[in-house]
N, C-alpha and C positions, 0 to 999 in steps of 0.2 A: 526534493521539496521538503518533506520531511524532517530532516540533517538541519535546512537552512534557513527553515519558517516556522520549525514545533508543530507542536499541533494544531493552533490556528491557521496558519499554511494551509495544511493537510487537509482539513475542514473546509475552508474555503475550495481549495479544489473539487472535493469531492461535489460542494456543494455548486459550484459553476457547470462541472460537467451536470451533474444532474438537470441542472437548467438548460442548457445547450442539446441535450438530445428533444428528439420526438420522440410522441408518445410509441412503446414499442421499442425502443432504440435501445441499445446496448452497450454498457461499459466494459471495456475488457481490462481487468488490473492485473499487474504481477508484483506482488508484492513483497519484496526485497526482507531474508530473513534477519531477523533481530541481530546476530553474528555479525552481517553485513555494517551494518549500525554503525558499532560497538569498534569494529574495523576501520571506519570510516570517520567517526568523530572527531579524529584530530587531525581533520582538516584544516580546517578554519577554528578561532578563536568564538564563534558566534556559531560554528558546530558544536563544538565540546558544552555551551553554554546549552545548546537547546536537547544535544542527548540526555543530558542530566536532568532536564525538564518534561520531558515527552512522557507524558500519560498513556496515550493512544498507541497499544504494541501493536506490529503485524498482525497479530494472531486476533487481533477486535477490530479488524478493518470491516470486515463483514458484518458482523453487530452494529458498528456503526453506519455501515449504510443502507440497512434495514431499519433500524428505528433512530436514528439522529437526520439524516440524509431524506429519505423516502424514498428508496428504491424498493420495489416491489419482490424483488426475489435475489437471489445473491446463490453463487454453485461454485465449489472447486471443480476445476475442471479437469480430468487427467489427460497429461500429455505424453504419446510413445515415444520413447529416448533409444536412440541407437546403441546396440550395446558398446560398451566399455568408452562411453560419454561420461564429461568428468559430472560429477554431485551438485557442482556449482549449476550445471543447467537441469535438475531434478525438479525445479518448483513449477506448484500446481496455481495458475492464472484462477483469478475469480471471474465470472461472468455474472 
């Protein structure tokens, strides 16, 4: 989404889900490292246009949907990896 809509995209989503839950309700995020990105921009011709444009890094997903969004709490979550699992599945999910 991200890759293919910038950051208004990304906004929009976050801000649809937040409408779509009930009170109580939970978003579960896994939010794809910067790397991934940067990997993946030259996909599309309207990729490479909106990596270059993307304010919003992984790493302010959570800031943003604590004070732009209005989610009330935001948590890395850790998750137990089997050993000698490759790094690519190392990320920690936001709830």
């Amino acid at each position: 989404i991200h890759l293919n809509f910038g950051d208004a995209g990304l906004l929009t989503l976050f801000t649809r889900v937040y409408a779509c839950l009930r009170p109580a309700g939970r978003f579960l995020l896994e939010p794809q490292p910067w790397s991934s990105y940067r990997k993946n921009a030259g996909i599309s011709p309207s990729a490479l246009r909106n990596y270059g444009a993307i304010e919003i890094k992984p790493t302010d997903f959570e800031r943003v949907l604590l004070e732009r969004i209005g989610f009330r709490s935001c948590q890395r979550l850790q998750v137990p990896h089997a050993p000698g699992e490759s790094a690519g599945f190392a990320r920690r999910p936001l709830l």
